[in-house]
N, C-alpha and C positions, 0 to 999 in steps of 0.2 A: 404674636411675634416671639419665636425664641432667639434667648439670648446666649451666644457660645464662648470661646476664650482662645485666643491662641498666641502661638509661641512666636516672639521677634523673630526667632531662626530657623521657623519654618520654611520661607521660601529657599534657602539655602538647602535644607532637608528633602524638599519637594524634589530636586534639581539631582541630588544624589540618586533618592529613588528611581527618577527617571533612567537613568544610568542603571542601577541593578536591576531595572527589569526589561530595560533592553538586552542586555548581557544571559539576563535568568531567561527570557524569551528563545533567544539562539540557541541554548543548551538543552533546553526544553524539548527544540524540535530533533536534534541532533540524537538524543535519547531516545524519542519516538520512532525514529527512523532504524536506527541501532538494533535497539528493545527488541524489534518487531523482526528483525532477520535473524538475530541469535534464535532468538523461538522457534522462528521457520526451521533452521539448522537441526533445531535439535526437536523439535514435537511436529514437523509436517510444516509443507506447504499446501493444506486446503483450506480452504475458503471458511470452512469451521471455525480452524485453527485461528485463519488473522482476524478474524473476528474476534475470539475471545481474547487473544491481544490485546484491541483497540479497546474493547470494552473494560476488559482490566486492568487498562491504562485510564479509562476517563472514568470508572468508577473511584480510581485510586482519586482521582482529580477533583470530584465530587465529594469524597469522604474529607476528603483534606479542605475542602474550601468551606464547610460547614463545620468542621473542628474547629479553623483556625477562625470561624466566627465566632462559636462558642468561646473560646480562650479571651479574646477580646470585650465579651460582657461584663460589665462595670466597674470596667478600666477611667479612670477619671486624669486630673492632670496631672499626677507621675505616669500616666500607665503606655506614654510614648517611648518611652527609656525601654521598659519592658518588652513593649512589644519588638523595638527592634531589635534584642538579644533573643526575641523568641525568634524572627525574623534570621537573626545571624544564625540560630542553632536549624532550621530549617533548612537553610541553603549549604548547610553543615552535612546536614544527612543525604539532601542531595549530591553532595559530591561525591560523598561513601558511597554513590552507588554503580561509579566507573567499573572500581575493581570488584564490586561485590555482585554485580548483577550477570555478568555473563559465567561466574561461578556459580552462584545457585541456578541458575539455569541449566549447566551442566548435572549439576547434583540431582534438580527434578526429576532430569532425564534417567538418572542412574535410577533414583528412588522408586521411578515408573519399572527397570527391570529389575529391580531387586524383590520386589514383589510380588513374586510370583513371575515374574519373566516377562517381557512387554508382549509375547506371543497370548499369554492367557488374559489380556483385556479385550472385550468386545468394544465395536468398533465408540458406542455410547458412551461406555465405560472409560475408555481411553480418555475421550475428550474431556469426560467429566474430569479425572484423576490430571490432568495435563490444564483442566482451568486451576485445580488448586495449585500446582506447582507453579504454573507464570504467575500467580495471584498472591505467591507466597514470597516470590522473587522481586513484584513490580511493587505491590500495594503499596508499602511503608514510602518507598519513594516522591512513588506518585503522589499520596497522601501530604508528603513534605510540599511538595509541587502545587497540588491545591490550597494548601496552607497559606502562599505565601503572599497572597492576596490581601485576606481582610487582615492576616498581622498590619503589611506595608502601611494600610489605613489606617490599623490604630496607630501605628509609629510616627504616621504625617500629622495625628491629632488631629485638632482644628481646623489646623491649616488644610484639608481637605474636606472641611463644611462650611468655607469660607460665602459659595453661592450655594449649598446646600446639596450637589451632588457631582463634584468636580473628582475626587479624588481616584474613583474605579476607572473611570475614563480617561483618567492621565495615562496611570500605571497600563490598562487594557492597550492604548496606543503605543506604547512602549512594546508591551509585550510582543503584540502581531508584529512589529517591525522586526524585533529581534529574530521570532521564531523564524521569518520568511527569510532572514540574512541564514540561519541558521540549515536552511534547506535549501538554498542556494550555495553556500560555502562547502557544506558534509557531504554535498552532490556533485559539488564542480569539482572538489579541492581533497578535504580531508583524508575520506572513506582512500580516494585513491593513491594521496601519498603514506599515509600512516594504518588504514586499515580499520575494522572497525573496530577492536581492541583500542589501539593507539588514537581513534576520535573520540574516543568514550574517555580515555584518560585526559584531550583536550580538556573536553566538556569538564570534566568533574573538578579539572584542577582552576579552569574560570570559574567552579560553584564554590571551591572554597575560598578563592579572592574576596569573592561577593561577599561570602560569611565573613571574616578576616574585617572586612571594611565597614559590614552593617556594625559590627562588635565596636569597632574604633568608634565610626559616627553615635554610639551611643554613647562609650566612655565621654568622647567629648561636649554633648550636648547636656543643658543646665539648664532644671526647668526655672524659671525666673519668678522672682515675686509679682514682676508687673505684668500683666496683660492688658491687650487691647480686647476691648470689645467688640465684636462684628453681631450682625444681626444675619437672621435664615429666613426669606421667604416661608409664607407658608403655604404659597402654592405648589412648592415641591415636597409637602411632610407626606411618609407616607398614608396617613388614614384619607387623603384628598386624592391619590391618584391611581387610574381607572383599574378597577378589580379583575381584568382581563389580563395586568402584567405576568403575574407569575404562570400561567397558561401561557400567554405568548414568548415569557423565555424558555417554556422548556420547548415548545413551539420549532422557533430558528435556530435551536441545537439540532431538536431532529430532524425538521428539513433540509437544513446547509451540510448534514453529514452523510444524509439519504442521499444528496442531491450527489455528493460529491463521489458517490460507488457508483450512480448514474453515472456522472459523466466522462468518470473511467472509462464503460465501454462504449458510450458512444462518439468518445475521441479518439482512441485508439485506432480505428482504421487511416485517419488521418495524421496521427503522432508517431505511430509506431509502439511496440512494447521494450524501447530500452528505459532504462531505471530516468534516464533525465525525460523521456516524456511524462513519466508519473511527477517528476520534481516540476514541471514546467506548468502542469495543473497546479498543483500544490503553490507554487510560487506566483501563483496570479492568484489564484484565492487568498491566498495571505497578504498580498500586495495590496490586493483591492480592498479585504478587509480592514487595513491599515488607513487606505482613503479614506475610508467610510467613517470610523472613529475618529480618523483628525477631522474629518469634516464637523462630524456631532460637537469635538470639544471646542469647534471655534462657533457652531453652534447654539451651544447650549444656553448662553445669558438671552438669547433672543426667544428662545422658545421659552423658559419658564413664563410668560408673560399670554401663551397661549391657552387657549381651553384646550384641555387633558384632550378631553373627547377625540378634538377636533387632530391636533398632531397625530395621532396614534391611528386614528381611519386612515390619513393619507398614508403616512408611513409603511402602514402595513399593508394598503392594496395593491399601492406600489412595489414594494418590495415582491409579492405573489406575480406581479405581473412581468416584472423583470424578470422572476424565473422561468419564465416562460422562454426565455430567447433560445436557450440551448435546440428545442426545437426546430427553428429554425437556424440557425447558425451549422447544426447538425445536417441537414438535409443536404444528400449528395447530389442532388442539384444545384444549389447554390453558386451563381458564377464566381467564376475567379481561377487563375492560377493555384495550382500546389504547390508553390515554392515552400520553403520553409518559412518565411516571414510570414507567409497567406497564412497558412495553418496555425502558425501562433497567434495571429490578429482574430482569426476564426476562432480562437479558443478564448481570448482575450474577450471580444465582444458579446462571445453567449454566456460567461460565466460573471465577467466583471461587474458589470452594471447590480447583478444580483447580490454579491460578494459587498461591494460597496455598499446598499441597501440595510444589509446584515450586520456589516459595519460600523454603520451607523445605529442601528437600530440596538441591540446586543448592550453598550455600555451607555445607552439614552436609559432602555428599562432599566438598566443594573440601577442607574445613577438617581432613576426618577423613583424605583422603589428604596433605594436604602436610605435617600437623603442624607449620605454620608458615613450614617452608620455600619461600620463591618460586621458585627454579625449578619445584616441585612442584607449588603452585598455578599457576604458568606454563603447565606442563603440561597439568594436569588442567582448567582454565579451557579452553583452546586445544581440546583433547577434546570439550569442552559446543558450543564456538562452531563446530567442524566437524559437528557434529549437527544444529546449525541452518542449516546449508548445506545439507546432502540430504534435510532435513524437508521444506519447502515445496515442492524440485523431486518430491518423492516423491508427493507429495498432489496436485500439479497435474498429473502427467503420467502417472501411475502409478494414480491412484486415483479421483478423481474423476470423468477422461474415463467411465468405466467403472463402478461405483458411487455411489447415493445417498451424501449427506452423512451420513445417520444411520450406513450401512455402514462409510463411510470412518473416523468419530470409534470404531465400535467396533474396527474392523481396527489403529486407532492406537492404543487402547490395550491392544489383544495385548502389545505387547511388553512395557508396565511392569507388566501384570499374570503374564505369563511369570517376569520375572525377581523380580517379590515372591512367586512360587509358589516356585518354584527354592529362594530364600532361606528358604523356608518348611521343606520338606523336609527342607535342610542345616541347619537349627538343631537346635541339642542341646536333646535332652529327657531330661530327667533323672530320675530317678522320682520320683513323685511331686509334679512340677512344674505347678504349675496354669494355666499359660503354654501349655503344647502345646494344650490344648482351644482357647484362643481363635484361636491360631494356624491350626490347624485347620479353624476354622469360617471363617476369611478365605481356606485356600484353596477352598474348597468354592464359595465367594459367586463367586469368579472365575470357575471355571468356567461359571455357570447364568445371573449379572447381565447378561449381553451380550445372550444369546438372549433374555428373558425382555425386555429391553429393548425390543429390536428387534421381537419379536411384538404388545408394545403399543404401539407409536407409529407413526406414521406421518411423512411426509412432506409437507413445503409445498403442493408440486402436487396430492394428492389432494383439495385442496377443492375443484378441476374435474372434475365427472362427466367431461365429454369434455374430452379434452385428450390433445395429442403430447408427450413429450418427450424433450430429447436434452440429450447430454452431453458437454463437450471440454475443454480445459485453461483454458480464458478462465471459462467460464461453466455453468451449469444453464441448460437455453430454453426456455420451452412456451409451446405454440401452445394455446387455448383458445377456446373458444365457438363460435356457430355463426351463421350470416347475416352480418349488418353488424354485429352483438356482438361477434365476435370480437377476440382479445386476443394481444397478442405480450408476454410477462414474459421478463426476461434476471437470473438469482440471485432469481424471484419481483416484480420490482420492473416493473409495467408500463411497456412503453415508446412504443408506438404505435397508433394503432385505425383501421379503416380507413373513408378520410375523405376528401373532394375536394378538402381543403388539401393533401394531399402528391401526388394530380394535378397542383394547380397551381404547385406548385413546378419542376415540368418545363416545362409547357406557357406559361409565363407571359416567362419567359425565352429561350425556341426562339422562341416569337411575337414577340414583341421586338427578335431579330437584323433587322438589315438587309438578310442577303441569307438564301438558302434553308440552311438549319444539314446537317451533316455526320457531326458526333458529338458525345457528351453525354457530360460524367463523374457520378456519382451516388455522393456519399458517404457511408454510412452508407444500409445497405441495407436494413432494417426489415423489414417485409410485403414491398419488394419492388415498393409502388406507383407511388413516382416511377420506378425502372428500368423498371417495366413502359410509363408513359408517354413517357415518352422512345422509349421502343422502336418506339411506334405511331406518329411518324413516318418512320419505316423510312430511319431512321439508326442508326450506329454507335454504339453504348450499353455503358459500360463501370460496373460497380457495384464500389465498394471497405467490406468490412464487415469488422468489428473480430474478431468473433463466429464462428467457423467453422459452428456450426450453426446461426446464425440462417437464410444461404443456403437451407439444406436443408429448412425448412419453405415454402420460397415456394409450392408446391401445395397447401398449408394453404391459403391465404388466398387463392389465385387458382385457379381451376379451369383457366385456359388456360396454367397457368406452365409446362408443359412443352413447348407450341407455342415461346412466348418463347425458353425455353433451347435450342429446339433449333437456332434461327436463328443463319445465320455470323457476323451481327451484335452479338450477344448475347456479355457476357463476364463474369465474376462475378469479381474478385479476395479472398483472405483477406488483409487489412494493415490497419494501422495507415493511416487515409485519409491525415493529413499525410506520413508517410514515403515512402506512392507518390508524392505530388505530387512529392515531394525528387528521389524514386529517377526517377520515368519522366521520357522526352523525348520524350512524345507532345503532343500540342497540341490542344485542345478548343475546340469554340465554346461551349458552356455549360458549367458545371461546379455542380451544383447540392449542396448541403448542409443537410443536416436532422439537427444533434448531437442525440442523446437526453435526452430531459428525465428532470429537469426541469432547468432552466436551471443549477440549483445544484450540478448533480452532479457530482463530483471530476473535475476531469481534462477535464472540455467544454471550457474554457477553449483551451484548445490545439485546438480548431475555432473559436475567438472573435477570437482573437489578434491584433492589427497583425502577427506573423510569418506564420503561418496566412494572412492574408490574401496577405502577400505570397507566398508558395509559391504559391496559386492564379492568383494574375494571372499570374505567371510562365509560367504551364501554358495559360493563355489564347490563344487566335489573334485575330490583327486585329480588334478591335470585337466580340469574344468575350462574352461576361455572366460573371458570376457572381452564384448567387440563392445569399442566405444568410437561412435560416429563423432567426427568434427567438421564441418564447413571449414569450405575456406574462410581464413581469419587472418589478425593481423599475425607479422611472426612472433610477437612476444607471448599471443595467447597459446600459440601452437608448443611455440618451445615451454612456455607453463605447464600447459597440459602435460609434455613428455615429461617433463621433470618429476609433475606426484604422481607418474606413472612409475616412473622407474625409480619413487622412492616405497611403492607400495609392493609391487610385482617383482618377483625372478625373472621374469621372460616377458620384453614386448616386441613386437614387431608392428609396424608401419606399411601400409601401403594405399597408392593415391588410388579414387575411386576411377574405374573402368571408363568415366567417362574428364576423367583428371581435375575434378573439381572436388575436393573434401577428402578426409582422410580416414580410412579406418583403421584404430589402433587395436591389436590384439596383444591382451594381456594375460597370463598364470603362471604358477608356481612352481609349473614343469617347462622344459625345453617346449618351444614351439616345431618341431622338426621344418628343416625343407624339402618340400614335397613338389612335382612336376604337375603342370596343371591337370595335365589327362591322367595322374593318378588321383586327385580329386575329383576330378568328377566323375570318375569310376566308385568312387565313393558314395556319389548320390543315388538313393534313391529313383527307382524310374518315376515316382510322380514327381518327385523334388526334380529331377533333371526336367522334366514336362513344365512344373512352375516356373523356373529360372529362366526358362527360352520363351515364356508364354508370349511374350510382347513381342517378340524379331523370332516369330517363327522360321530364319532363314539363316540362326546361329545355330553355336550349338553350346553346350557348358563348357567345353575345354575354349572354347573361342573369349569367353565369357570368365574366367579364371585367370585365360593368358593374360586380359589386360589389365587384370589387378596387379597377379602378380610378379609383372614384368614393369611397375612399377610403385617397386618398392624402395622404403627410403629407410636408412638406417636409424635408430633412434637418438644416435647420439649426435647426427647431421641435425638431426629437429630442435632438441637440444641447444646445438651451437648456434642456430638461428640469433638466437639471444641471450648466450652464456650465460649472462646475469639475473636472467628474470624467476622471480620466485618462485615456487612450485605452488601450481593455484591451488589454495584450500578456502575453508570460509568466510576466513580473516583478509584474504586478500585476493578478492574475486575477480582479480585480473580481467577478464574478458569485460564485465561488467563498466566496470568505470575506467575510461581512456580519455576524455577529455584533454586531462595537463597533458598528456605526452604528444596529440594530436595536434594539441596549441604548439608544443616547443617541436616539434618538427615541420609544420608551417613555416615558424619562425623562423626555424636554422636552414630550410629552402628557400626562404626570402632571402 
């Protein structure tokens, strides 16, 4: 039996703590969320890229929660004073990094073309040079952020080895609750009134309150001569509990992180791709994760009294088997309504129960390995958050490209059901112990629950008799239907159909130019229709697509695409379209653009952008165009868009599409002339005039031009739509987050 010591005014200290790590939680996520789109902004939107984000965001996490264990070693009874001044200068640094982080991240960027110019890094190269600059910009933060763990537990003292592993489990329930307020508030709220400059300056300026107050709470706290004595089980020391933990925490880092780029795209046909169905995952796994851990800490006095063995078999078979539901919850058979409540209860019920599992399970090992001790939890934390480093990249590059989503979520949870079998085996059975049968029968269910799974459910895509599909690390793709039905889905979520608006998006702007056009960039390659038009006037035609397998279905959807591809003209890039613009020094007379809808979806924004614009002018030649497609949207996005249009361009013009739905704006630096329709299309090409009519053989192009250009709308009419609204750029992704304004004009029609 050891004997410990602690402080009269620990529980008062306890009670604070709880408080700064709700608070440090919220900001936490808010950063994460932030972090990760400044990046995108400025080094690409691929799947490369958010990945070495996340990753050098939880490495940062992981270095800092094993520091801040090491600092805490043979801290005795002053060393609670200390740690919370280390504690206060922690959440010090993390504030500093409101205004400091979306500057070096700029600077990265600069530093990347200063260096020889961002056109001469290979695509390898890039990414490497782009992990040390986010890594250069996040680490120290993050590092503060993982830190502030095992300080909190030396600072609590004693008083968090009061039952011998209460302490990580306070603070870790704290934390989830905060973060998930934190991604619910930056999602509903923040991001849209103040931007993310101005939520990052929230954040930073509640990290230095926190520091401000840990500082005070330690000026006033006074270690006392008296203590009471408290005793520690020693069935929670750690040389007693089961040698499997530090394997099973890095374990449920990397499968609840694996799990969660799963279940990205196999909710997405159901959610949608705007930024709140990505928060609406997010915020049930945090939610649930928060169950799970208060459960554990009201838990915990009953379990230490348990055989090791015996809690950690169940725990963990169960938790493997709960991941299982996505499976099913997943299958587009599944009765029920799509309302929106269905779809959240849908998402709810396949991820919850597992999330909860994890929740519980996560600050049990923390608490059951360190026995209070912070370097321990330092440790054993740092273990978890390097799990969640090689989950995601496991599942996007390892698994997916190559497996269904249903394969992947059972392949993921091989291993927690592995190790609750393993655990099963090695538990003592004693005679006559009526614990082994159930035991038993949990590992039996492991084995048969996957296959049994997987033979009844199906997949997204099989609600297309005919359909292609393919698979890469971005996305799921299929190509569906057949004639002029045909459908192009990217994660199940349709994206484009094929239409003589994304003809006109080429031909509209080539017809336009002044003098005879040369080459065309085409952003966002879809079906493949606008590259295919542009092509047909036997010019230089270059397509940049996000998507690696979207390219690969273009004989889907066109019969002659492999005439096209074979042409020396013809050029298909895979990237991120903003970052070719950044990267290349080629020069375009058009450059046309069609973001995928719908308007709302995470992350367009950065094809919207006052930057965005300006990368393409940039890439522009002499009295060059640029056609930028918009759907119909609300009018505050519309008058945005016109606004860092006409803060970037000399010349735009507006006109609704031929079929009066979306608009296409044309922008450069030269007058647009006006031109009568049947003198554009005396301009085209005879195959460009043969493309444009291919679908209504019974038009003609001037029939075809009249109805664009007859209407046209001015730009300053778009504009006044909403005088007021800002001109969308990075910081304030207008189209993106509409929520509050959505609520107050319900409101103000109630």
């Amino acid at each position: 039996m050891r004997v410990t010591f602690i402080n009269h005014n620990s529980t008062l200290r306890a009670r604070w703590f709880f408080v700064f790590f709700l608070v440090s939680g919220f900001c936490s996520l808010v950063y994460q969320v932030v972090w990760l789109r400044l990046a995108m902004a400025a080094f690409g939107v691929t799947a490369p890229l958010v990945s070495i984000v996340l990753s050098v965001f939880m490495a940062g996490l992981a270095l800092g929660s094993w520091g801040g264990g090491r600092l805490t070693k043979g801290t005795a009874a002053g060393g609670a004073i200390r740690a919370m001044r280390l504690y206060a200068l922690a959440e010090l640094i993390i504030g500093l990094s409101g205004p400091v982080v979306p500057t070096a991240l700029l600077w990265g960027r600069a530093a990347l073309d200063g260096l020889g110019g961002a056109n001469s890094w290979g695509s390898s190269g890039y990414y490497a040079a782009s992990a040390v600059m986010v890594g250069a910009a996040l680490v120290p933060f993050c590092a503060a952020m993982g830190a502030t763990f095992p300080l909190a537990m030396a600072a609590l003292g004693a008083a968090g080895r009061r039952s011998g592993q209460g302490s990580f489990s306070r603070l870790y329930v704290a934390n989830v609750l905060g973060a998930a307020s934190g991604t619910l508030v930056s999602a509903l709220l923040l991001v849209e009134l103040l931007g993310f400059r101005g939520t990052l300056l929230v954040a930073a300026a509640l990290n230095v309150v926190l520091a401000i107050a840990a500082l005070l709470l330690s000026l006033l706290t006074v270690e006392p001569d008296g203590v009471e004595a408290i005793s520690v089980p020693d069935a929670v020391r750690p040389d007693v509990v089961p040698a499997q933990i530090p394997f099973l925490l890095f374990a449920t880092g990397f499968v609840t992180m694996a799990m969660e780029v799963v279940w990205v795209r196999q909710f997405t046909p159901f959610l949608g791709t705007v930024v709140y169905s990505f928060a609406t995952i997010l915020a049930i796994y945090l939610l649930a994760t928060f169950a799970g851990a208060a459960m554990w800490r009201r838990a915990s006095r009953r379990e230490v009294s348990r055989p090791a063995q015996e809690w950690l078999a169940r725990n963990v078979v169960l938790a493997g088997l709960v991941g299982l539901l996505p499976i099913v919850m997943a299958d587009p058979g599944l009765p029920g309504a799509d309302t929106d409540v269905f779809v959240i209860l849908r998402v709810a019920f396949a991820i919850g129960p597992f999330c909860i599992a994890v929740g519980f399970l996560t600050p049990k090992l923390v608490d059951r390995w360190s026995a209070g001790d912070p370097a321990k939890a330092g440790s054993g934390y740092a273990l978890n958050v390097i799990g969640c480093i090689f989950g995601p990249l496991v599942a996007s590059f390892l698994l997916l490209p190559f497996v269904s989503e249903r394969v992947s979520i059972a392949l993921l949870a091989l291993p927690v059901l592995a190790a609750g079998s393993l655990a099963i085996l090695l538990a003592p059975r004693p005679g006559g112990n009526a614990a082994g049968r159930p035991l038993r029968a949990l590992w039996a269910t492991t084995l048969v629950a996957p296959l049994i799974l997987l033979f009844l459910t199906h997949d997204f895509e099989t609600i297309f008799p005919q359909r292609q599909v393919r698979r890469d690390y971005s996305a799921t793709v299929v190509a569906a239907g057949d004639g002029m039905d045909k459908l192009l889905l990217v994660n199940g979520y349709g994206t484009t159909r094929l239409t003589t608006i994304t003809k006109m998006m080429a031909h509209l702007p080539l017809a336009f130019l002044a003098r005879p056009p040369k080459s065309a960039l085409v952003i966002c390659f879809g079906m493949g229709t606008s590259f295919r038009s542009s092509l047909s006037w036997g010019i230089e035609a270059t397509a940049v697509e996000l998507i690696p397998s979207v390219p690969t279905l273009f004989g889907y959807f066109h019969q002659d695409a492999a005439t096209y591809l074979a042409s020396p003209r013809a050029r298909i890039v895979v990237d991120d379209g903003r970052r070719f613009l950044e990267r290349t020094r080629e020069m375009y007379d058009v450059i046309t653009v069609d973001p995928p809808p719908p308007v709302e979806a995470a992350g367009s924004s950065l094809l919207y952008s006052r930057e965005f614009l300006a990368a393409a002018r940039s890439r522009l030649s002499p009295g060059g165009i640029l056609q930028e497609w918009l759907p119909d949207a609300e009018q505050i996005v519309v008058s945005s868009l016109g606004q860092a249009l006409k803060e970037t361009f000399s010349f735009v013009r507006v006109f609704r599409s031929e079929r009066g739905t979306g608009f296409h704006f044309l922008a450069s630096d030269e007058p647009i002339p006006t031109i009568a329709p049947a003198e554009l299309a005396a301009r085209l090409p005879a195959t460009a005039a043969l493309d444009l009519i291919e679908w209504q053989q019974r038009t003609t192009p001037v029939e075809h031009f009249m109805a664009v250009l007859y209407q046209e709308v001015s730009l300053n009419r778009i504009i006044q739509f909403v005088p007021d609204a800002p001109a969308l750029s990075d910081d304030r992704p207008v189209n993106e987050y509409y929520i509050v304004r959505r609520w107050l004009h319900l409101a103000l029609r109630d």
